[in-house]
Structure formats: C-alpha cells, structure tokens
Backbone as XML, in Angstrom:
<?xml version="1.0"?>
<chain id="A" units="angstrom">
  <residue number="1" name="UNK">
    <atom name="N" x="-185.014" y="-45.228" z="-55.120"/>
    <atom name="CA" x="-184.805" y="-43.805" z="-54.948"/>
    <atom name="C" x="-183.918" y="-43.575" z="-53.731"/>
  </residue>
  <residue number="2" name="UNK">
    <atom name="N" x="-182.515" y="-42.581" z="-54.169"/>
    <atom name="CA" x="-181.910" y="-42.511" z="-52.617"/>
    <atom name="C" x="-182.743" y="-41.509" z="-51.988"/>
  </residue>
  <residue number="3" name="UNK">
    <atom name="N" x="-182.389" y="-41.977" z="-50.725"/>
    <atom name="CA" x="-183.329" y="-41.193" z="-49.449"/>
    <atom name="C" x="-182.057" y="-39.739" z="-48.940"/>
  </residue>
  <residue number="4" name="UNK">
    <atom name="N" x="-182.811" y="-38.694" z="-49.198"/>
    <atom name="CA" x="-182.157" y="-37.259" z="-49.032"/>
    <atom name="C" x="-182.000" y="-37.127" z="-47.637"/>
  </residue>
  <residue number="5" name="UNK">
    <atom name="N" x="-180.877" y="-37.593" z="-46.491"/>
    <atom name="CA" x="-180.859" y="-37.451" z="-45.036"/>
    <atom name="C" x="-180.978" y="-35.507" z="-44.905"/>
  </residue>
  <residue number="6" name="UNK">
    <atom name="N" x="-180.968" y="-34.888" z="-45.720"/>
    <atom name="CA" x="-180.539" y="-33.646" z="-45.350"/>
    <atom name="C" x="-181.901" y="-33.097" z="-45.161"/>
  </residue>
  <residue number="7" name="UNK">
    <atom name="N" x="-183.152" y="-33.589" z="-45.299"/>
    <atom name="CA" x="-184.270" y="-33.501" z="-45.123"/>
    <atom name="C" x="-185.184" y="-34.809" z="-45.193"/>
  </residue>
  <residue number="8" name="UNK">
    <atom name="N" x="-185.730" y="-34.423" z="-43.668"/>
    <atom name="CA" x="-186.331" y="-35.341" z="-42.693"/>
    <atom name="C" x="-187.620" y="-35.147" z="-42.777"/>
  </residue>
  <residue number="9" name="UNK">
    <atom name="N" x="-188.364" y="-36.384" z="-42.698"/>
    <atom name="CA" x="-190.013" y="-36.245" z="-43.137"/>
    <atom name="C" x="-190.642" y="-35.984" z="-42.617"/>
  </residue>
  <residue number="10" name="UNK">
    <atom name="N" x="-190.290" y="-35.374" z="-40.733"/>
    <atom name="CA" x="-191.476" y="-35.446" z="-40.149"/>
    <atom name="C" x="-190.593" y="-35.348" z="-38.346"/>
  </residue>
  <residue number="11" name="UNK">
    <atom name="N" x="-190.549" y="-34.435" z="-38.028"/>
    <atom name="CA" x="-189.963" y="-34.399" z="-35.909"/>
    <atom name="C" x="-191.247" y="-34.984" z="-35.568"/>
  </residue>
  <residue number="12" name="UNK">
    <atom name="N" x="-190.970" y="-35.416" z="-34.585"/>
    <atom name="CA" x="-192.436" y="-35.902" z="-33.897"/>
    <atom name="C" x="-192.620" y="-34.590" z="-32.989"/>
  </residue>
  <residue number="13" name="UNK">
    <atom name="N" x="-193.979" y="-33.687" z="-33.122"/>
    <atom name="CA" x="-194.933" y="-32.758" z="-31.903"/>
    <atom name="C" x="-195.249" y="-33.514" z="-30.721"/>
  </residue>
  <residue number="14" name="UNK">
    <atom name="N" x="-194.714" y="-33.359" z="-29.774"/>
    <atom name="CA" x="-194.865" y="-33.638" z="-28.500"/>
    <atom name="C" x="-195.606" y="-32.591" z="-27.556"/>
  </residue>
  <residue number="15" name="UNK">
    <atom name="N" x="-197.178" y="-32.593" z="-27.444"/>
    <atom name="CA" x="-197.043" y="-31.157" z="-26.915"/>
    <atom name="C" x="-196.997" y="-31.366" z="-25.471"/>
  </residue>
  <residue number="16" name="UNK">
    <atom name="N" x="-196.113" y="-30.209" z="-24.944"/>
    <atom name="CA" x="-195.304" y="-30.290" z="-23.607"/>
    <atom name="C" x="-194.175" y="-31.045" z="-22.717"/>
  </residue>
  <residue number="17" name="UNK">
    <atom name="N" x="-193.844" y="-31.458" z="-24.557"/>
    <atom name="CA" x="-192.471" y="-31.852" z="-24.318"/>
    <atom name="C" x="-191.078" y="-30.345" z="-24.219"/>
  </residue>
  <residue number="18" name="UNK">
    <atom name="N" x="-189.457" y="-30.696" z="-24.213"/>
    <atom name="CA" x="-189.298" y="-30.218" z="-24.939"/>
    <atom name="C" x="-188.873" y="-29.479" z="-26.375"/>
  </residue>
  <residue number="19" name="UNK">
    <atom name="N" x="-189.122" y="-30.793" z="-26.832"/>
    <atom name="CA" x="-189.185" y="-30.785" z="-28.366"/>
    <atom name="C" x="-190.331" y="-30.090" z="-28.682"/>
  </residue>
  <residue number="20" name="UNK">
    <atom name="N" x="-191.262" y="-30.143" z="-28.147"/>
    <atom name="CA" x="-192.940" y="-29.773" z="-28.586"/>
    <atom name="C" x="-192.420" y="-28.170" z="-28.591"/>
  </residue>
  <residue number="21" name="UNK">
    <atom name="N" x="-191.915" y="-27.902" z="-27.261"/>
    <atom name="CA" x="-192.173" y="-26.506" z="-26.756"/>
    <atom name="C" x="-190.905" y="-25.571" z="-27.581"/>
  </residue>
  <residue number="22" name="UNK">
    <atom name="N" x="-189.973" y="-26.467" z="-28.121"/>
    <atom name="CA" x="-188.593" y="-25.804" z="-28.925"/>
    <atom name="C" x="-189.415" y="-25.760" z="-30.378"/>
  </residue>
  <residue number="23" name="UNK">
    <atom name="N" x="-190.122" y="-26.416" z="-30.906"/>
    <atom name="CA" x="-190.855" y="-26.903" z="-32.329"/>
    <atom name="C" x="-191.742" y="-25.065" z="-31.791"/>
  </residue>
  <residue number="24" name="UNK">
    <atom name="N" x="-192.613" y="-25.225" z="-30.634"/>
    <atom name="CA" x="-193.813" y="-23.913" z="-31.078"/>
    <atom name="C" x="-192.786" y="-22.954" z="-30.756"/>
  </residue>
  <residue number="25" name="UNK">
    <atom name="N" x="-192.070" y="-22.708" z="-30.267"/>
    <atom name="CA" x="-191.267" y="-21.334" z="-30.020"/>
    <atom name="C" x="-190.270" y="-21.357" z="-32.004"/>
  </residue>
  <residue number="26" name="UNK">
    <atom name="N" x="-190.066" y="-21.972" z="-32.507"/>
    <atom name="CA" x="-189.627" y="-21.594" z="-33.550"/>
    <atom name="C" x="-190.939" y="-21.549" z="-34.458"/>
  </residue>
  <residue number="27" name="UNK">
    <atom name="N" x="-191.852" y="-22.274" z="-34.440"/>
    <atom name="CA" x="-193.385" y="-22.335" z="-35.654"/>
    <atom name="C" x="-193.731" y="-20.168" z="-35.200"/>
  </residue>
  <residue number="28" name="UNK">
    <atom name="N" x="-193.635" y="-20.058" z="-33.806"/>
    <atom name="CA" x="-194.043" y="-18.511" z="-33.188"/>
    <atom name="C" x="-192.923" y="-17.538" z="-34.084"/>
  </residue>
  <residue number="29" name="UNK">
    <atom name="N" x="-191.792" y="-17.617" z="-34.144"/>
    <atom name="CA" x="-191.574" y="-16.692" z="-34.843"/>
    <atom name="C" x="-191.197" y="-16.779" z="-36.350"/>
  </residue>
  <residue number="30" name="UNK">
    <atom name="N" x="-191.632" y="-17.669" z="-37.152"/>
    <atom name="CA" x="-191.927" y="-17.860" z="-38.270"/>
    <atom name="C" x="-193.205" y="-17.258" z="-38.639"/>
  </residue>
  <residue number="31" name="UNK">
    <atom name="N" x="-194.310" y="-17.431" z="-37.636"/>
    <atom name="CA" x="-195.655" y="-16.603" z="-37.714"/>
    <atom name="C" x="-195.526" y="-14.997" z="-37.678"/>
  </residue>
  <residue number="32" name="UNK">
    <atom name="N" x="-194.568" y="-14.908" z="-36.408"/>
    <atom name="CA" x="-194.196" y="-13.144" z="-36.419"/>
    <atom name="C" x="-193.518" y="-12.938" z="-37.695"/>
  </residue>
  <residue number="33" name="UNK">
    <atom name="N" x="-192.174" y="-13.429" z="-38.157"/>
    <atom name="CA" x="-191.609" y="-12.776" z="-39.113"/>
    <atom name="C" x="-192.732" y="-12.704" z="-40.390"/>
  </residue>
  <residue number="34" name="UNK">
    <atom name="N" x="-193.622" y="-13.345" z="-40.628"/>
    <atom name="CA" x="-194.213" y="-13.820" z="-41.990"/>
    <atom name="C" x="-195.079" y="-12.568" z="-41.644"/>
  </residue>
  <residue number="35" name="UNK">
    <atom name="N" x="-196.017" y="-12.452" z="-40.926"/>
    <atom name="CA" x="-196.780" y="-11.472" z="-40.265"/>
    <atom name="C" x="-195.852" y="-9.823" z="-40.138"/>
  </residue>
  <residue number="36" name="UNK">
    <atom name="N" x="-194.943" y="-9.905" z="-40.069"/>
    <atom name="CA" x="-194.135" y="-8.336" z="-40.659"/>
    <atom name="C" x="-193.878" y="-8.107" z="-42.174"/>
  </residue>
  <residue number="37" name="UNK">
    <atom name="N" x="-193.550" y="-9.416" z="-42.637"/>
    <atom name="CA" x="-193.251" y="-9.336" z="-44.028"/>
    <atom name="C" x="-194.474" y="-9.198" z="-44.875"/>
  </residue>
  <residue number="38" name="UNK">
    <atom name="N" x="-195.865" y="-9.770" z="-44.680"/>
    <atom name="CA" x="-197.363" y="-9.308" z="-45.333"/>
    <atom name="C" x="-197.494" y="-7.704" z="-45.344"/>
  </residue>
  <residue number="39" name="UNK">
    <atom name="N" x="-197.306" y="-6.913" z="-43.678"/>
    <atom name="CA" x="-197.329" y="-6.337" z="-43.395"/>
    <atom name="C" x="-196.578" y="-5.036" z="-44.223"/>
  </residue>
  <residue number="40" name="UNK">
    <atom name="N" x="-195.194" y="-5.406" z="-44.262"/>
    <atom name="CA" x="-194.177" y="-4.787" z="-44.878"/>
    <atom name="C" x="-194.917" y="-4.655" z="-46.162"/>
  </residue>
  <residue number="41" name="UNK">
    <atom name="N" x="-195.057" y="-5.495" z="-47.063"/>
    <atom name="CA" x="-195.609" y="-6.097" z="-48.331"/>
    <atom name="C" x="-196.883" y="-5.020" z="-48.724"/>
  </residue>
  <residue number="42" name="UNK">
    <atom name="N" x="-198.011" y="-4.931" z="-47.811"/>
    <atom name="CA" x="-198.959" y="-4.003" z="-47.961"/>
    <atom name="C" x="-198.691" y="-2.953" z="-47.857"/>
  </residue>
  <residue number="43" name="UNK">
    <atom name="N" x="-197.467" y="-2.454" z="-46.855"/>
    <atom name="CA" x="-197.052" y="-0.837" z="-47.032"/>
    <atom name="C" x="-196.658" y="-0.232" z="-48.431"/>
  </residue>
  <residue number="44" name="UNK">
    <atom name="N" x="-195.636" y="-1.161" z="-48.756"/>
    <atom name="CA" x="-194.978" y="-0.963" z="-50.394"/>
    <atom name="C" x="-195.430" y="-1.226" z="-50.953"/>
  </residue>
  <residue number="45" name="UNK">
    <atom name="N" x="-196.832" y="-1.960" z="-51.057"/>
    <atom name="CA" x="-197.847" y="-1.509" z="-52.426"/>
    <atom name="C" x="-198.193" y="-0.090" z="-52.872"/>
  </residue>
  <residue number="46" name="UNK">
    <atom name="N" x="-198.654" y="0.555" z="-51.475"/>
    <atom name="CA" x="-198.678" y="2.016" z="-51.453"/>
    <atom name="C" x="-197.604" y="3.374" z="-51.351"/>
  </residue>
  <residue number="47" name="UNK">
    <atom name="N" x="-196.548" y="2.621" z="-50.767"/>
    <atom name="CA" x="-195.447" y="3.132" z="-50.846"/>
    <atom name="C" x="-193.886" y="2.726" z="-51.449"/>
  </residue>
  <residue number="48" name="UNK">
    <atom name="N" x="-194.036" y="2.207" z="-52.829"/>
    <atom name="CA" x="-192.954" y="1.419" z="-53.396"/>
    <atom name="C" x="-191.659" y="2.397" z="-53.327"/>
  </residue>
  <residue number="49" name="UNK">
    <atom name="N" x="-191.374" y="3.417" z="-52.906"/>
    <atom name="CA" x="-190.610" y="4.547" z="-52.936"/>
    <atom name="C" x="-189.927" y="4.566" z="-51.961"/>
  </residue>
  <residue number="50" name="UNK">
    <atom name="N" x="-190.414" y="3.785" z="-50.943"/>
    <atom name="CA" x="-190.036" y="3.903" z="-49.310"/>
    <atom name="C" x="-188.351" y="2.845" z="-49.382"/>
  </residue>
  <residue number="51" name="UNK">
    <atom name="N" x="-187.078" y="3.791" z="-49.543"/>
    <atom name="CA" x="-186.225" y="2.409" z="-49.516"/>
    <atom name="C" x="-185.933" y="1.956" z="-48.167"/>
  </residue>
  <residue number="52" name="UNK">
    <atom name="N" x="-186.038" y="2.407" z="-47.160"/>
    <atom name="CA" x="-185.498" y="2.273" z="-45.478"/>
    <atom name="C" x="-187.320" y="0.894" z="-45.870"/>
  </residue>
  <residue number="53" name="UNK">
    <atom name="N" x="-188.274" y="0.673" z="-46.140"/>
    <atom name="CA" x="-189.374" y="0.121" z="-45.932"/>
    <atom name="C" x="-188.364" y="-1.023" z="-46.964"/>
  </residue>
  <residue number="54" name="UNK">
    <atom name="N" x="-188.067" y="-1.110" z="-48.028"/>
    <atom name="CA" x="-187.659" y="-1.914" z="-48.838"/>
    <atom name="C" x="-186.674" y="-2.830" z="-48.206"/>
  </residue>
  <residue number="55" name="UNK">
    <atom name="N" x="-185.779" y="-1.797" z="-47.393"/>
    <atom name="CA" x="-184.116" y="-2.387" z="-46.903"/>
    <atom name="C" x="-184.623" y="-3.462" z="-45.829"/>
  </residue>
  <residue number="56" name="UNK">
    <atom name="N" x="-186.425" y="-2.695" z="-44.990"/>
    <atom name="CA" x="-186.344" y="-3.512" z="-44.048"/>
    <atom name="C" x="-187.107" y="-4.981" z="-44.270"/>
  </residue>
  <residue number="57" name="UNK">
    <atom name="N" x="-187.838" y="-4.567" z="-45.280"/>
    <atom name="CA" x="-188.296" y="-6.452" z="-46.337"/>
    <atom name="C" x="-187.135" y="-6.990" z="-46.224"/>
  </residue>
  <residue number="58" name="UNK">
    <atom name="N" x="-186.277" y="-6.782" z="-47.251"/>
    <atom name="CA" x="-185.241" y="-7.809" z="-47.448"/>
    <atom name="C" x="-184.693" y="-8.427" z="-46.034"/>
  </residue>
  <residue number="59" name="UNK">
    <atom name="N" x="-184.077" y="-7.433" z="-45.249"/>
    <atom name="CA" x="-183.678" y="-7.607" z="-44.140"/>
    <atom name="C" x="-184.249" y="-8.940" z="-43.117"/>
  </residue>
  <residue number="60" name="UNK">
    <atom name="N" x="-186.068" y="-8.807" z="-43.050"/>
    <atom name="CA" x="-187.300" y="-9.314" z="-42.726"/>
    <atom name="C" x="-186.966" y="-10.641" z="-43.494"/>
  </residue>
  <residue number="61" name="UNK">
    <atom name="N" x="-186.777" y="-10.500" z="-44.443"/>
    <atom name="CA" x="-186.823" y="-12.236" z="-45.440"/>
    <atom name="C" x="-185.742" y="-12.700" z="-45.402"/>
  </residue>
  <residue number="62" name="UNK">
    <atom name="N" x="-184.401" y="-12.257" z="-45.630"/>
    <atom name="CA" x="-183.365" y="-13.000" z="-45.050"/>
    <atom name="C" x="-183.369" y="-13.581" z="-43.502"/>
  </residue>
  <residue number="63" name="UNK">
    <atom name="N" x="-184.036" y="-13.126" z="-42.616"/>
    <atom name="CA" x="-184.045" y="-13.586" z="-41.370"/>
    <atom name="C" x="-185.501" y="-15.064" z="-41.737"/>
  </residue>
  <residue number="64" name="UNK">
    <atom name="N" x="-186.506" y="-14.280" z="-42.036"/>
    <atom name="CA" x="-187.651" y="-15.300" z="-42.299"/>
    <atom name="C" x="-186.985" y="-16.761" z="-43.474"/>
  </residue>
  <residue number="65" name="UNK">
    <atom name="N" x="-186.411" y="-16.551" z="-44.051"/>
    <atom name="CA" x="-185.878" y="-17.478" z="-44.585"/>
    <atom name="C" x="-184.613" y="-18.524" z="-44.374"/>
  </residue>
  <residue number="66" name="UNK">
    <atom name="N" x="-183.974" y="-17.966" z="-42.957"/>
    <atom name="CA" x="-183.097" y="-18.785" z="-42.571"/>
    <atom name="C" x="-183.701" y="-19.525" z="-41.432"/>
  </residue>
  <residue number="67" name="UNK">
    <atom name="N" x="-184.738" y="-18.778" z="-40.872"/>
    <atom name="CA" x="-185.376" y="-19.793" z="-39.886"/>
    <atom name="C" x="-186.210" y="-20.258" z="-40.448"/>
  </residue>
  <residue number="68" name="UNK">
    <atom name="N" x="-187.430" y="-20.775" z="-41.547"/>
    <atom name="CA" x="-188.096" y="-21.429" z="-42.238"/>
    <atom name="C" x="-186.740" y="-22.659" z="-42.618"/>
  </residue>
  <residue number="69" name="UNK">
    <atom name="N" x="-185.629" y="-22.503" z="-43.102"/>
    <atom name="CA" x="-184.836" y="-23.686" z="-43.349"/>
    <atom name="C" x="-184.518" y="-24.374" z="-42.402"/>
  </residue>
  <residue number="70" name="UNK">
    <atom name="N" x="-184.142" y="-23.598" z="-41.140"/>
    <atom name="CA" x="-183.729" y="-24.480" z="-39.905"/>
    <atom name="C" x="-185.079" y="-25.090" z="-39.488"/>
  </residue>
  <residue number="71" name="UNK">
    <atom name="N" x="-186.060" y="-24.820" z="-39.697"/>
    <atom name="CA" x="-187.281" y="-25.041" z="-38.960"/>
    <atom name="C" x="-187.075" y="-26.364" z="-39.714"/>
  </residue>
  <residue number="72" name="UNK">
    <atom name="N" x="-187.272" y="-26.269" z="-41.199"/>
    <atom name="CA" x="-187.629" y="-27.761" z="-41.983"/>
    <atom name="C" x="-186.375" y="-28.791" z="-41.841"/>
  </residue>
  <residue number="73" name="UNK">
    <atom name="N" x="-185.418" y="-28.506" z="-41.605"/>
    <atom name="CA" x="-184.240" y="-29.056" z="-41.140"/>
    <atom name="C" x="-184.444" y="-29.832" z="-40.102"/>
  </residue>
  <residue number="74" name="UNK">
    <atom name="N" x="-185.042" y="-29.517" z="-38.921"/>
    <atom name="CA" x="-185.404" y="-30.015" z="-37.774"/>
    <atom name="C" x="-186.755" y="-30.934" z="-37.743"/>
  </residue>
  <residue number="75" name="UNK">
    <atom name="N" x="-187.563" y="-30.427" z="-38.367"/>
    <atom name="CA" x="-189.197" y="-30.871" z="-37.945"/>
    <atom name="C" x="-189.788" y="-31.198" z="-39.262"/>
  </residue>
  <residue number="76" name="UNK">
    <atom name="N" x="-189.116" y="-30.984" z="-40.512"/>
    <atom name="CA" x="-190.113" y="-31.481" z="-41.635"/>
    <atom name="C" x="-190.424" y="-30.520" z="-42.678"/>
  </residue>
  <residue number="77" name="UNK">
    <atom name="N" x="-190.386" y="-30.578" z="-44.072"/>
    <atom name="CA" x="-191.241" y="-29.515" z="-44.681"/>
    <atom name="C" x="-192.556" y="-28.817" z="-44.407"/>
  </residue>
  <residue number="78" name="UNK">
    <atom name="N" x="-192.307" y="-27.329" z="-44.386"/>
    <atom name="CA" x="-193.587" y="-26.737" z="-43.894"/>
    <atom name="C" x="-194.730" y="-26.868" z="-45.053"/>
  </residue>
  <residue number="79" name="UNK">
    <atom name="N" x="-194.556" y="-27.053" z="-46.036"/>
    <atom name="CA" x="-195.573" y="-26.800" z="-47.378"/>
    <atom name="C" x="-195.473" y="-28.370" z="-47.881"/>
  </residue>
  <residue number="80" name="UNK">
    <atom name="N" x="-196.403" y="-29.478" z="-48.521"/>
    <atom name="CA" x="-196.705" y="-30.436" z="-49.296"/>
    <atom name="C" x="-195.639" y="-30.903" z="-50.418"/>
  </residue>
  <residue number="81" name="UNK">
    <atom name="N" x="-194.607" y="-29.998" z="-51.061"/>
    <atom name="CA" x="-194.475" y="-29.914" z="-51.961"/>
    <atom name="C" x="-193.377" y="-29.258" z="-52.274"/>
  </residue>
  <residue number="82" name="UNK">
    <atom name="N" x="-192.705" y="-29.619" z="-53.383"/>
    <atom name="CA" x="-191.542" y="-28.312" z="-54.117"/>
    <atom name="C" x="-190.445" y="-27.825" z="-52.706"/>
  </residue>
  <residue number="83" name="UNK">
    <atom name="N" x="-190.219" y="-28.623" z="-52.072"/>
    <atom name="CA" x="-188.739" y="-28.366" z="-51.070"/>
    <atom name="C" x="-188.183" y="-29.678" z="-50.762"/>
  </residue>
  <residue number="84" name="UNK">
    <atom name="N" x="-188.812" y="-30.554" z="-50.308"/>
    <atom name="CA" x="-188.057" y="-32.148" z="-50.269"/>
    <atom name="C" x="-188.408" y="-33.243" z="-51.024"/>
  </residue>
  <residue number="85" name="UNK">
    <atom name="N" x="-187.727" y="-34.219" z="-51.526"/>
    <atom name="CA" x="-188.366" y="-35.383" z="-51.851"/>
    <atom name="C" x="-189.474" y="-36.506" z="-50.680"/>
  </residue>
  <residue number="86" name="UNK">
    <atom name="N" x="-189.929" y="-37.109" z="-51.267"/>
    <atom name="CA" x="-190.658" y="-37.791" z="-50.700"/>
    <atom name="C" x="-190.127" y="-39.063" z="-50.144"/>
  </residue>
  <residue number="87" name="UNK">
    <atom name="N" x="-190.666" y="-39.534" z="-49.121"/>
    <atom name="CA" x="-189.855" y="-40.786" z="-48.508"/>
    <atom name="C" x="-191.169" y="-41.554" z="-48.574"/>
  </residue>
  <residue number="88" name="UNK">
    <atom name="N" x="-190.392" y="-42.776" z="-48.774"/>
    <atom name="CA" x="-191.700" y="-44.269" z="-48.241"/>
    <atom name="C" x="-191.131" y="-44.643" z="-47.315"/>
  </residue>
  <residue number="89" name="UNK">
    <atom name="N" x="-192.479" y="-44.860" z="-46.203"/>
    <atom name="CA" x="-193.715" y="-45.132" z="-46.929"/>
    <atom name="C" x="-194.190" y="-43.402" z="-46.684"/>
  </residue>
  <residue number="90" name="UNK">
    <atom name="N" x="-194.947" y="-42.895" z="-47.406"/>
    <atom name="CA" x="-195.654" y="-41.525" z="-47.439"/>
    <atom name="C" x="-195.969" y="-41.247" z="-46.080"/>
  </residue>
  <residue number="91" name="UNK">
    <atom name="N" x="-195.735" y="-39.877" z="-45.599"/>
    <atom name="CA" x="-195.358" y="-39.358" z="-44.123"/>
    <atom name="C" x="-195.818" y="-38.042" z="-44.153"/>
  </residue>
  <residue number="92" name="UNK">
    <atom name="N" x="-196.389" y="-37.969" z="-45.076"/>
    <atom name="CA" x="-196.888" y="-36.311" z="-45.236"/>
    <atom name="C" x="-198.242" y="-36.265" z="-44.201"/>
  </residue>
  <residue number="93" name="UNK">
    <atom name="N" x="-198.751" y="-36.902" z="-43.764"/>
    <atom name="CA" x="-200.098" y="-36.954" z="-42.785"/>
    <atom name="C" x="-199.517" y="-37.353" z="-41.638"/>
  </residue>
  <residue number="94" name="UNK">
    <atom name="N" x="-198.433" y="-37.951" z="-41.468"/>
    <atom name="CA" x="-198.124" y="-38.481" z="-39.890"/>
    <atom name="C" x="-198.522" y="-37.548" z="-38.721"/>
  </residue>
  <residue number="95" name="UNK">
    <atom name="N" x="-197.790" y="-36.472" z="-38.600"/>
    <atom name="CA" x="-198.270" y="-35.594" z="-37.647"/>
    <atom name="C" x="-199.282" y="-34.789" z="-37.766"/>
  </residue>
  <residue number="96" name="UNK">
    <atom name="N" x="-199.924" y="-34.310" z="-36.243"/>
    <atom name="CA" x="-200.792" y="-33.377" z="-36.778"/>
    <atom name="C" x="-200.965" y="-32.329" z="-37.355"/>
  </residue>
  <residue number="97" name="UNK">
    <atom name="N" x="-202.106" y="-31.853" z="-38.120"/>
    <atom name="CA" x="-201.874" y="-30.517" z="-38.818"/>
    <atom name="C" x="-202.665" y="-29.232" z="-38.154"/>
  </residue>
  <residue number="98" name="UNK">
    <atom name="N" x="-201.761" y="-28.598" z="-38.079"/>
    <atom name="CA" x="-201.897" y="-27.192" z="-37.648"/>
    <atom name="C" x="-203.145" y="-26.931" z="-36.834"/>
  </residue>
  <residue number="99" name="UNK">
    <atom name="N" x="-204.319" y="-27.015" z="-37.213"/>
    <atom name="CA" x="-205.148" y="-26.832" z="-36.616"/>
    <atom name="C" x="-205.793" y="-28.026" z="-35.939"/>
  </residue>
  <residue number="100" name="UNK">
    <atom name="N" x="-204.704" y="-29.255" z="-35.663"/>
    <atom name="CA" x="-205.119" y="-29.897" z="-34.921"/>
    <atom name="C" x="-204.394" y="-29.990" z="-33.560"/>
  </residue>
  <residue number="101" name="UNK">
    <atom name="N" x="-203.511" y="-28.961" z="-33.547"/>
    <atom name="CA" x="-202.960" y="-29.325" z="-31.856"/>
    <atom name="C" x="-203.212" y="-27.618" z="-31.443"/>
  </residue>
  <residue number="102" name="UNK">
    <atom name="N" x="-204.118" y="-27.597" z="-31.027"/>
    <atom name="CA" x="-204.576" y="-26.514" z="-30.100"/>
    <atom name="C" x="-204.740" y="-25.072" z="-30.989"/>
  </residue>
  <residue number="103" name="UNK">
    <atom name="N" x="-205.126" y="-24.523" z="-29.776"/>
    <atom name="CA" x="-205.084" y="-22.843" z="-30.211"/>
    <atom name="C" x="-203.748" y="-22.346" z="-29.589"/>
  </residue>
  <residue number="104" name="UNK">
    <atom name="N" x="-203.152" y="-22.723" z="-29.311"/>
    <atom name="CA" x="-201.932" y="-21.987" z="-28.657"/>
    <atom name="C" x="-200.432" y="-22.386" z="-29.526"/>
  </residue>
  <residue number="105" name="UNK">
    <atom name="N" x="-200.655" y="-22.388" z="-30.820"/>
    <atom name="CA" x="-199.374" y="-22.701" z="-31.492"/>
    <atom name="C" x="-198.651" y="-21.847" z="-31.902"/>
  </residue>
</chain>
C-alpha cells in the first residue's frame, strides 16, 4: 500500500513544549468554532428564516473547516476514520487521547 505523505499519522503532544502549546492553541479554537457552529445550528432550528444567522453558519464552517484541515495536516486525523488512510504499523492509539492529557486542553 503507498503511504499518503499528505497525511501524517500522528504529531507527537508534548505538553509544554512548543509544539504541545501550538497543537492546544489550534485543538482551542477548533473547540470555539465547533461550539458557535452547534450553537448557530440550535438557533436555526427555531429560526430557519434568519439569513444574516444562515450567512453566519456558512461563514463559521468555512473558517471551522479550514482549520480542522490544517490541524490534521499537522498533528493527525481528528476522527478514527473516513479522512486518511491507515499506515503500518497501526498508530491510531499512539498518542494520548483527549481526556488523557489534562483538563486544560
């Protein structure tokens, strides 16, 4: 199987490096943007009419979606599945997961 360089299996988390600290300052506003876009999302259930609310989703997901690519570009697929191929030897557990490096991510 060729190996896809354009996606990498895994940055190493360094915490208090600054790779660690460039990795949580981009994971932070992937949390904010995702966290406006739910947000957004629950308004226009109730208000599907709202287009300035609509203009500002899209707006919200084009930004949330160019930094989710740079993010996985850099540090790894964020989700198991359905965005990169797999490399051997299997690397999907290497680093820690989410709720294993602190409360401050």
């Amino acid at each position: 199987m060729k190996k896809n360089n354009n996606c990498p299996a895994y940055g190493s988390f360094t915490p208090g490096s600054n790779a660690g600290s460039a990795q949580k300052a981009a994971l932070l506003e992937l949390q904010q943007l995702s966290f406006s876009l739910v947000d957004l999302n629950l308004y226009l259930d109730t208000n599907p009419d709202n287009q300035q609310a609509v203009s500002d989703y899209n707006q919200l997901f084009e930004q949330y979606w160019a930094a989710k690519s740079s993010y996985e570009l850099q540090y790894g697929p964020m989700n198991n599945f359905g965005h990169c191929p797999a490399t051997y030897p299997w690397s999907w557990i290497n680093d820690p997961w989410p709720w294993e490096r602190g409360g401050n991510v």
